[in-house]
FIMARMI-523576 format. One record per atom (N, C-alpha, C): residue in one letter; x, y, z. Coordinates in pm, whole numbers, plus 50000, padded with zeros to 5 digits. Each point is the difference from the previous one (the first is absolute). Layout:
N
AXYZ...
***
This chain:
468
X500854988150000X499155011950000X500895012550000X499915007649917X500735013049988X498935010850040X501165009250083X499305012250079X499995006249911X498925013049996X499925009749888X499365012650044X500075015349998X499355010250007X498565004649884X499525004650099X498865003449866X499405019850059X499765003249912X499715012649994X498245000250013X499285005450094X498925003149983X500065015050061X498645005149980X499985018650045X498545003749963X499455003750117X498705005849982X500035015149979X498545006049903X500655015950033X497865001550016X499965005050093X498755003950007X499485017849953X499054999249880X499835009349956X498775005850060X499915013850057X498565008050046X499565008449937X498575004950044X498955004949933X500245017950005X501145000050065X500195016349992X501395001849967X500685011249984X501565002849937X499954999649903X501264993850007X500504993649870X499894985849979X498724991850097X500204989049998X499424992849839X498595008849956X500054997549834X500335002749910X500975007149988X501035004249913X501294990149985X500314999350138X500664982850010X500174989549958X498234996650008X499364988349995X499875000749793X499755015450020X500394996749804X500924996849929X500725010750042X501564997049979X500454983349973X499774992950123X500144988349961X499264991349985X499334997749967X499154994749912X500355004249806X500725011949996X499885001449893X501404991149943X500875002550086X501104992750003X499964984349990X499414997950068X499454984450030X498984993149847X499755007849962X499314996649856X500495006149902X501535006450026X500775005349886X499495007949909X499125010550060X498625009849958X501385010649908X500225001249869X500955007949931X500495013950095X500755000350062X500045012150041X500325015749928X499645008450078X500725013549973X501185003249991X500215000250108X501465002450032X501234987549904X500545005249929X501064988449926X501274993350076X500085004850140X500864985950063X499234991050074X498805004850030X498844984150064X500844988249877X500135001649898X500324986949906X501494997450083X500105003350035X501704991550084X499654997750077X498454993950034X500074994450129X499604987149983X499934992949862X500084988149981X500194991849860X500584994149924X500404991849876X498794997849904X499765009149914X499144997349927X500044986349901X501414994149951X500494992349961X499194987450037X499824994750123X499114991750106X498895002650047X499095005749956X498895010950011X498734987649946X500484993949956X499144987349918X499574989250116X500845000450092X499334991850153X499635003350069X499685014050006X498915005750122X498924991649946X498955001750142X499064993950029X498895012450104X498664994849960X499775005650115X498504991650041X499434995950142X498764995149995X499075006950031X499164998549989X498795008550054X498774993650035X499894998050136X499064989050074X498385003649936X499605010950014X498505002949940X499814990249835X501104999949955X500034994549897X499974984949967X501124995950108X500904990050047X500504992749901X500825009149918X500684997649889X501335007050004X501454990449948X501285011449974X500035002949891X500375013349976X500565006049813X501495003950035X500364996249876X500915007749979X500115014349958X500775007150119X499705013049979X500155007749855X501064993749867X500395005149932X498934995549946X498904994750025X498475000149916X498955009850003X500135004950124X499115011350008X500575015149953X499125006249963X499965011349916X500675012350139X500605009249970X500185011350098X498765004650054X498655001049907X499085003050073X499114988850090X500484990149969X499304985250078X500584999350143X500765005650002X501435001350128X499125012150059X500025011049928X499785012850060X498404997250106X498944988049913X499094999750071X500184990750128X500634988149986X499874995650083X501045006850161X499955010349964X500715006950094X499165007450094X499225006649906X498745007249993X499574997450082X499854980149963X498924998850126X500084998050107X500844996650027X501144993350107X499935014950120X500025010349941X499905011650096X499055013749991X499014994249874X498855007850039X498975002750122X499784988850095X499465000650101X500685005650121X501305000349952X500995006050117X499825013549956X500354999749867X499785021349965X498665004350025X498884990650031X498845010050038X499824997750156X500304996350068X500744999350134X500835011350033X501115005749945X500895006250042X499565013849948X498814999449878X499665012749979X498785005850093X499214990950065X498705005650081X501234999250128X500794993250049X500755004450158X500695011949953X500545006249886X500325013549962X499025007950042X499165002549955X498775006249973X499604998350172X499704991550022X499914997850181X500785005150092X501434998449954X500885006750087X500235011949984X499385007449878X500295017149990X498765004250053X498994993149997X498455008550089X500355000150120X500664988850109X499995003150102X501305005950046X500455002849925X501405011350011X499265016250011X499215001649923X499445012049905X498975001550141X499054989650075X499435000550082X500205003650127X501784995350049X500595002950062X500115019650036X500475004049869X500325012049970X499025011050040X498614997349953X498975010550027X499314995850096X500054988450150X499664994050093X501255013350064X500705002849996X501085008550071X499165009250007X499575008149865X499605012150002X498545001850059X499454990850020X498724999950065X500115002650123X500984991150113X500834996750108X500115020750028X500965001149897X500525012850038X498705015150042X498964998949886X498485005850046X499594994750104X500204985950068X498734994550108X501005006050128X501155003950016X500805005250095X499825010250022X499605010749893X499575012249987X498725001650024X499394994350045X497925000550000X500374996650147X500914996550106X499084999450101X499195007550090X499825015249940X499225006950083X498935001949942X499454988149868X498924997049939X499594986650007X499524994150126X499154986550037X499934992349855X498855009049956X499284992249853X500644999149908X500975009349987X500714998149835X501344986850041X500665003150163X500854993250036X499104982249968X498985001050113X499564979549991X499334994849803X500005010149979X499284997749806X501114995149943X501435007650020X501224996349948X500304986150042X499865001450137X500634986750054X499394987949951X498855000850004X498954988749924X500704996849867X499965010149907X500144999049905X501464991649956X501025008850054X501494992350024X499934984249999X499204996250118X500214989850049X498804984249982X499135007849876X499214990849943X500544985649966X498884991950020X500544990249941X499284994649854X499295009849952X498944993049913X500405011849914X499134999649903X500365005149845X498805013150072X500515012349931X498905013050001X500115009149865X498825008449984X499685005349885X500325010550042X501125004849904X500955009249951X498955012550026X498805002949879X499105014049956X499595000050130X499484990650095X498995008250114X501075005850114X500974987550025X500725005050108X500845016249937X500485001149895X500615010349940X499025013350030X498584998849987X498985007550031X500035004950155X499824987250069X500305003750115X500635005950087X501654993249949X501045010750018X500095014849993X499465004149887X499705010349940X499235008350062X499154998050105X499425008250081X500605004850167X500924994049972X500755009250141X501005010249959X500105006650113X500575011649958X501754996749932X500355001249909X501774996749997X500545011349945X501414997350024X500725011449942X500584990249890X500175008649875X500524992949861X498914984549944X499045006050037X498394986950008X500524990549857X500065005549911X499964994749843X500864985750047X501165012749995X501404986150008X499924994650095X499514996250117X499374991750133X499244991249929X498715002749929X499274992149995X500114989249894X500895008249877X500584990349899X501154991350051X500845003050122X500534990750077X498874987650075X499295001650050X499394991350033X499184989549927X499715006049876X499134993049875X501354984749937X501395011150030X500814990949946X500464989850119X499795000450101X499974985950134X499014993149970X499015005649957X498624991949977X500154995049888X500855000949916X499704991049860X501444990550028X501125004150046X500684990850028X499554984550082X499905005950122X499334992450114X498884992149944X498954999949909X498974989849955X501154988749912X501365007549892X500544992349940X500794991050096X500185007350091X500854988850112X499154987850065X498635003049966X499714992650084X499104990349903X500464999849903X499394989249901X501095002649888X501404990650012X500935002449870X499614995149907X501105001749907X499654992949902X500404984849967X501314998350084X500614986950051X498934989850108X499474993749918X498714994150066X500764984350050X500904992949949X501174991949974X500224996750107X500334989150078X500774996950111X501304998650020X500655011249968X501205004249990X500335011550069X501415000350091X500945015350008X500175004849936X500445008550041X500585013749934X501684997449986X500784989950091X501384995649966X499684985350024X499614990149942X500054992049966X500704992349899X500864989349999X500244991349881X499234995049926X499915001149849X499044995949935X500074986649876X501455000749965X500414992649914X501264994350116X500524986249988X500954995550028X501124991549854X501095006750048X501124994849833X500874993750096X500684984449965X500494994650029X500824993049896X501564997350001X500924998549938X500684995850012X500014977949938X500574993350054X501854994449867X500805000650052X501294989449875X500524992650105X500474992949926X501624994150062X500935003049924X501225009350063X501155001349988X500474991849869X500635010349891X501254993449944X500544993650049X500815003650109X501604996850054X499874983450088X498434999250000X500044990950041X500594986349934X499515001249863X500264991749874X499554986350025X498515004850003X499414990249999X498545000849863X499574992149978X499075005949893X498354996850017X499015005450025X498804998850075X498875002149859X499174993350003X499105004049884X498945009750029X499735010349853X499265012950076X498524993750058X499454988649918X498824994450042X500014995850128X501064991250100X500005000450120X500335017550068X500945005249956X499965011150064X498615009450045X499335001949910X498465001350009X499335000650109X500234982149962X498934992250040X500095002050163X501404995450047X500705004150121X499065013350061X500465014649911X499195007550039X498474999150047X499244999649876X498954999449999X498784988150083X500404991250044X499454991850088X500355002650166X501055006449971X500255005650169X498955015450063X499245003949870X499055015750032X498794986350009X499764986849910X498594996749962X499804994850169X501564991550045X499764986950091X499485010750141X501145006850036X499835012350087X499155013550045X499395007449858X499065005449979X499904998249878X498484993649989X498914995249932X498905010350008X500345013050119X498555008249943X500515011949927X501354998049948X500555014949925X500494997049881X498855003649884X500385000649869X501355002049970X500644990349904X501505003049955X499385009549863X500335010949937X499445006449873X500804999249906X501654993250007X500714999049886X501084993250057X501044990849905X501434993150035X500685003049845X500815008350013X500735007949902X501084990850006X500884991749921X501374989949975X500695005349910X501415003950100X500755003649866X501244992450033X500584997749859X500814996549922X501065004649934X499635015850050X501315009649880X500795010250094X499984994250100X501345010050091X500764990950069X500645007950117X501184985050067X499744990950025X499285000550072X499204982950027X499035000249929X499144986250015X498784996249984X498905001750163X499125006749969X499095001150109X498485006049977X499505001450096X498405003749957X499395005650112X498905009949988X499585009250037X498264993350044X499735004750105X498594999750019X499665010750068X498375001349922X499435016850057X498924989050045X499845002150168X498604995850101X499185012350022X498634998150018X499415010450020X500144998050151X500045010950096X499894999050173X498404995449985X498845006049962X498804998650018X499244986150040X499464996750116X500154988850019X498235001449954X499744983749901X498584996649971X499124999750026X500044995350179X499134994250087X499555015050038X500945009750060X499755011850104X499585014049891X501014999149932X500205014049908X500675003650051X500804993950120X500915014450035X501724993949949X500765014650001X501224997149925X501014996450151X499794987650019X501104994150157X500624993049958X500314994449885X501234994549958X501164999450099X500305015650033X501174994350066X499744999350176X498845001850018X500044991950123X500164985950001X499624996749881X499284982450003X501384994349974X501105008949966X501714998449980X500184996950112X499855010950103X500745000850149X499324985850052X498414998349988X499624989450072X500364985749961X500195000149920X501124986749912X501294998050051X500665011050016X501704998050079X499554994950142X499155008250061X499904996950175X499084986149984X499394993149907X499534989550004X500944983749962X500935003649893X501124991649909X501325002150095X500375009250059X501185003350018X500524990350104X501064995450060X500604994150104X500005006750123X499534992650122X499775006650119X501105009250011X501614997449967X500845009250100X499995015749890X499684996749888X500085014849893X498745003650059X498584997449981X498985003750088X500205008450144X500394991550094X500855007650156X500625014649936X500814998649902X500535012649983X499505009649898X499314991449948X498715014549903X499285008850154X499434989850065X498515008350085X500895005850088X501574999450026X500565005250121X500365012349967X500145003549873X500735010449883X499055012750111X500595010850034X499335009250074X499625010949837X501055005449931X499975011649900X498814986649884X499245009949947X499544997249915X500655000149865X500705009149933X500684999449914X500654982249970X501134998150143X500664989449982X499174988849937X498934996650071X498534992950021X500344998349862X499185008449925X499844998049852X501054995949950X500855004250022X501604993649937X500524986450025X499464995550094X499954984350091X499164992249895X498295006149972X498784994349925X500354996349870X501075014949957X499974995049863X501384990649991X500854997750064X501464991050033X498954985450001X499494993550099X499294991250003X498934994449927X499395008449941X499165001449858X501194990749894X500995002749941X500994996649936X500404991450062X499984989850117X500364990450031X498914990149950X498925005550018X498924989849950X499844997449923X500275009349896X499925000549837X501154991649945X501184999450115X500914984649945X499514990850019X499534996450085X499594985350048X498754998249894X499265007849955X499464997149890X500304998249885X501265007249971X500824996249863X500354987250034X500854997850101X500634986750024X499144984249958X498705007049975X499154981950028X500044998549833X500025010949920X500734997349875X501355000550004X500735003250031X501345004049964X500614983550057X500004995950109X500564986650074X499644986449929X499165001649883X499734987549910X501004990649970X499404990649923X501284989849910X500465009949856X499225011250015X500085006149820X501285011250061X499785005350118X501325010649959X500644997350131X499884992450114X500714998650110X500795014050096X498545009449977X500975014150059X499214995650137X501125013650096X499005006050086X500545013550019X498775013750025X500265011349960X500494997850187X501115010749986X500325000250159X499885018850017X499315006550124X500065010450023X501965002450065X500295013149958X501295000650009X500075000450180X501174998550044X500335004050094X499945014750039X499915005850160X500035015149995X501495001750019X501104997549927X501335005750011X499995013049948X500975009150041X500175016049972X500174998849848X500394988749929X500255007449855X498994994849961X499044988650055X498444998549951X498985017050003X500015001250149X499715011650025X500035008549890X501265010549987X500215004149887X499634999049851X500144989549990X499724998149897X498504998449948X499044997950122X498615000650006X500055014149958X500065010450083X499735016950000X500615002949876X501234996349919X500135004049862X498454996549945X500144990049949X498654992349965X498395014650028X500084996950077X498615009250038X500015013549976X501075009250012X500515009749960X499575000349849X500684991349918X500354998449851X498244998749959X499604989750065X498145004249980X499485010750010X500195008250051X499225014550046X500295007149836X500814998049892X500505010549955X499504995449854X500095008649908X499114995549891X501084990049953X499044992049882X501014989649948X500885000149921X499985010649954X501555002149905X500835005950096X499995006250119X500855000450096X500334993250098X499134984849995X500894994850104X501294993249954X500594996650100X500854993249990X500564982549969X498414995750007X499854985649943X499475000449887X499795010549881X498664996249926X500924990049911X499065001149913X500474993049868X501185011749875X499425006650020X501275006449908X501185002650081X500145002250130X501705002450080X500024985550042X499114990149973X500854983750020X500554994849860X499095004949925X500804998049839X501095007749978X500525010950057X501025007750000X500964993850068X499534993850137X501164995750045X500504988849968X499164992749950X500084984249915X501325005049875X499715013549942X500814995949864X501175005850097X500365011450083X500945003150094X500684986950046X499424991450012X500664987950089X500484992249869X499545000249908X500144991649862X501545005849904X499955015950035X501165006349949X501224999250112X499334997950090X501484998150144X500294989749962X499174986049983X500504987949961X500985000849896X499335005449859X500705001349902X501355002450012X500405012050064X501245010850032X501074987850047X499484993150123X500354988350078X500744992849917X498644997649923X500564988549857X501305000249900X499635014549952X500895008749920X501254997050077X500355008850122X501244996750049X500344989450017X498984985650039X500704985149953X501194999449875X498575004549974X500674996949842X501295006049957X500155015850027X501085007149990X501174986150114X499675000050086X501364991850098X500014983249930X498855000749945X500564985849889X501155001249944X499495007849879X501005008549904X501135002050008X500465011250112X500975001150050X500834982050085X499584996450075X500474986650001X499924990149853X499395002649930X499864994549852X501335002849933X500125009150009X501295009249903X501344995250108X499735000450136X501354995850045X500914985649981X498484989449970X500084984349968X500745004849897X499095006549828X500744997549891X501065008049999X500335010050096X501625000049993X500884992950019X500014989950087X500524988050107X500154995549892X498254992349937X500294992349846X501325000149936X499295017049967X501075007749870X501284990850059X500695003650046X501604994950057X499764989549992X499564995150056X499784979550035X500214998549821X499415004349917X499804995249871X501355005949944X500455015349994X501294999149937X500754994150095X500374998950136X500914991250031X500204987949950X498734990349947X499454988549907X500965002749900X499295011549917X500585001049865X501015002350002X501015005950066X501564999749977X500434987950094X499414990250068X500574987550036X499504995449857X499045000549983X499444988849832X501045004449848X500425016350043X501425001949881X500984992150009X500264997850149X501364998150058X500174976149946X498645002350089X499864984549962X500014999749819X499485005349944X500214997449858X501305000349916X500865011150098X501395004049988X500544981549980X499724997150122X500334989150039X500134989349921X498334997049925X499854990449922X500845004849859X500405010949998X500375001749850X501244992150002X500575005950137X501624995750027X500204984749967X498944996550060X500034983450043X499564993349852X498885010949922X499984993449854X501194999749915X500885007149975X501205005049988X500924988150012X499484995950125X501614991650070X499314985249934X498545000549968X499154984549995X501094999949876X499495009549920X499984996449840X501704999850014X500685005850010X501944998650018X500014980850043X499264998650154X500194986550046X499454989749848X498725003949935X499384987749920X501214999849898X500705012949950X501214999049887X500724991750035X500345002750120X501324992550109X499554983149991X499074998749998X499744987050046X499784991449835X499045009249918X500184992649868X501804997249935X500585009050036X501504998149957X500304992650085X499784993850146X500294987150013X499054989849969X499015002849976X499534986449946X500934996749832X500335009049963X500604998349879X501404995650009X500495003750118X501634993349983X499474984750094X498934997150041X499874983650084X499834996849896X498915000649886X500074994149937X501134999049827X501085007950028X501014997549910X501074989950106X499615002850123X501194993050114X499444981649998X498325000949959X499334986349985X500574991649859X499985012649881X500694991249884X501684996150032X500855006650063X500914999549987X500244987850052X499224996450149X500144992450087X499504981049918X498925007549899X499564984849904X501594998749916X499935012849949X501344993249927X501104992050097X500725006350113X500384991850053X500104988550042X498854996750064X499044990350030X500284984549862X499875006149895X499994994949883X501214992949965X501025012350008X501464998450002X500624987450088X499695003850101X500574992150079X499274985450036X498604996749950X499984990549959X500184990149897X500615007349893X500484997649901X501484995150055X500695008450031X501754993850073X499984992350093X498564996050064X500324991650126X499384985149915X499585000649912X499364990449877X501414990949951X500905014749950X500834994249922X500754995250099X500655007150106X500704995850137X499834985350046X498604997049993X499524987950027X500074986749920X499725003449842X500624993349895X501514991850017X500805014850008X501555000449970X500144986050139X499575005050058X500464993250180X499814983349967X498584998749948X499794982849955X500714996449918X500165005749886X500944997049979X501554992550016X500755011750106X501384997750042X499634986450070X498685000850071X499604986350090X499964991849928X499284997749878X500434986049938X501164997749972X500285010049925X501534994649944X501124996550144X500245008650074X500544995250126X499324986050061X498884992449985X499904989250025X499744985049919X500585009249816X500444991749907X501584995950030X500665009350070X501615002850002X499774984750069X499565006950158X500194993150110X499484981949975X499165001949930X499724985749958X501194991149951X499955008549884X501404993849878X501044997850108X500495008750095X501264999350101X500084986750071X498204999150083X500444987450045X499914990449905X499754999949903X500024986749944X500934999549860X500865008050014X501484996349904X499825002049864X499125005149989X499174998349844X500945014849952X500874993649882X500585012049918X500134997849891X498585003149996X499515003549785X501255011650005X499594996649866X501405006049865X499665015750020X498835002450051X499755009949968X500055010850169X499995012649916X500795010250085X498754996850187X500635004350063X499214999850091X498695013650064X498724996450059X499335012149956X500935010050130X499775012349928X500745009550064X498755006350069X500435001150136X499575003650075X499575015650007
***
């Protein structure tokens, strides 16, 4: 199981300020509504613009956003916060009557201080001030009109104007079960981290979202899930209405708080209700809020399909920190923060050209070690080549001396074999004289043992004797 961070962030939008202007703003963003301004387009890859998504539960169908028309976008925006703009325009309208009511309730105040040495005009005022029911402007104005005043006109057209305020105060036009600072829309905004490097599908991502508003609150319309696809991460957007079905009233985020103090673990609990500052409180609600919202990712995320689990970070000082960058960087529009998509694509090719540079100088210290080898070479090879002259020197010498030796040696094969005839002739010779030698010798032997015969035996023919 691999640990992993995940990014979620609520931003609750209200019915007065700037809270629908906000709430347009993004939304328009969120449906990639063409903007005005020409750097909104650096705030995400039009290139990839082909996988946005967006659902829309009334419908309960996804489009692809690059299907709908700019004005198909523009309406469903429309609707999404028309009931909030006629909300925020009758608590306008509500909140300037009893401002305005406020104002000429003074000036009445300031005459009924001045009448007290007039009983009747003093208790008529006071009545009047302090009505609780609606009164008619022409009679009481009449009435007025008959005591004695100084500057009567402008007195009494002061009072005509408490009287027409005061009926509007007391029947607005905000008939609605709604504040006047109330949350009206809730935007929530879930990814997982690049850096995690892990890869999550946008259909679970969603889904993740969107079953954690159905499982949890089931009485607060989700009105849109905007998926995009064309900035740093992959992630997706949901607009909840606060308005709850059952009541009409917009408690959403009570029904938040009552979810943490209901889900939460006794010892985070102990230290929510112990929290004395309210501020912190909320800062605790919404910390623990985000714990829950893991453990709900987790029952997807801990599967056999992706084996995560989202882990909330530790509170170390550079967690810390690095939270308050984060939240900071939210407050500020999106081409100025510091995470968007165009200064992470900036820093992406920044990190891509540092690499490069990195690279480059590899390469340069290749080179340079490249060039020092084939110098080494260089030498290694003419040292070669003038040993390979020197050795050839060599063989010439030695061819030189071959071909002198093969002369040398054919001129003795030529005198062995004149030393071979000479030696036949000899050979020849001298068996020829040792032939005749041998002849001559039998010779003397016979005749020397014709002598010796004749000797012993007295025999002397007439004739000469053989000579020996």
């Amino acid at each position: 199981m691999k640990d992993i961070t995940i990014f979620y962030r609520q931003m609750n939008y209200k019915n007065i300020g700037k809270g629908i202007t906000t709430l347009q703003k993004s939304l328009q963003h969120s449906l990639r509504v063409t903007p005005n301004n020409p750097t909104k387009n650096l705030e995400w890859d039009d290139s990839k613009s082909a996988h946005n998504q967006i659902y829309l539960p009334e419908q309960n169908k996804v489009f692809n956003l690059d299907s709908l028309s700019q004005e198909e976008r523009v309406n469903i925006i429309s609707n999404i916060i028309d009931e909030v703009k006629v909300n925020k325009k009758s608590n306008s309208i509500d909140t300037e009557n009893k401002n305005d009511l406020g104002k000429y309730k003074a000036k009445l105040n300031k005459i009924l201080k001045a009448s007290t040495d007039n009983p009747e005009l003093y208790n008529y005022l006071n009545n009047i001030i302090n009505s609780k029911t609606e009164l008619d402007s022409e009679i009481e104005k009449n009435h007025f009109g008959q005591f004695e005043l100084t500057r009567k006109n402008q007195k009494v057209e002061c009072l005509g104007k408490f009287i027409e305020l005061h009926n509007k105060v007391l029947n607005p036009k905000n008939t609605k079960d709604i504040g006047l600072n109330e949350a009206v829309i809730q935007e929530a905004v879930f990814k997982i981290p690049s850096r995690n490097d892990v890869k999550i599908s946008l259909t679970d991502t969603v889904e993740i979202q969107a079953s954690f508003y159905k499982k949890n609150f089931p009485d607060y319309q989700v009105k849109a899930i905007a998926i995009h696809a064309d900035e740093s991460d992959e992630h997706s957007h949901i607009f909840v209405s606060t308005k709850n079905k059952r009541t009409n009233k917009h408690d959403l985020l009570k029904a938040q708080y009552k979810f943490v103090e209901k889900n939460i673990d006794e010892e985070r609990l102990k230290v929510l209700k112990n929290e004395p500052s309210g501020y912190k409180r909320k800062k605790l609600q919404a910390e623990y809020f985000q714990v829950l919202f893991y453990a709900h990712a987790n029952e997807t995320l801990n599967n056999e399909k992706y084996k995560l689990n989202a882990k909330v970070l530790e509170k170390t000082e550079e967690n810390k920190a690095r939270m308050r960058v984060i939240e900071e960087d939210a407050k500020r529009p999106k081409i100025e923060r510091q995470f968007n998509f165009n200064n992470l694509r900036i820093k992406k090719q920044m990190n891509n050209i540092r690499n490069l540079d990195k690279k480059e100088n590899q390469l340069k210290n290749s080179i340079v070690e490249l060039d020092k080898k084939e110098t080494a070479k260089k030498k290694t090879l003419d040292k070669m080549d003038q040993e390979k002259i020197t050795k050839q020197n060599t063989l010439d010498e030695l061819d030189k001396k071959k071909d002198s030796l093969t002369i040398a040696i054919e001129i003795l094969f030529d005198k062995y074999d004149s030393l071979k005839n000479i030696a036949s002739l000899l050979c020849d010779f001298v068996r020829e004289k040792m032939s005749r030698i041998n002849t001559d010798k039998r010779e003397i032997q016979i005749s020397a043992g014709i002598n010796k015969f004749l000797d012993e035996h007295r025999v002397r023919p007439a004739v000469l004797r053989f000579k020996v």
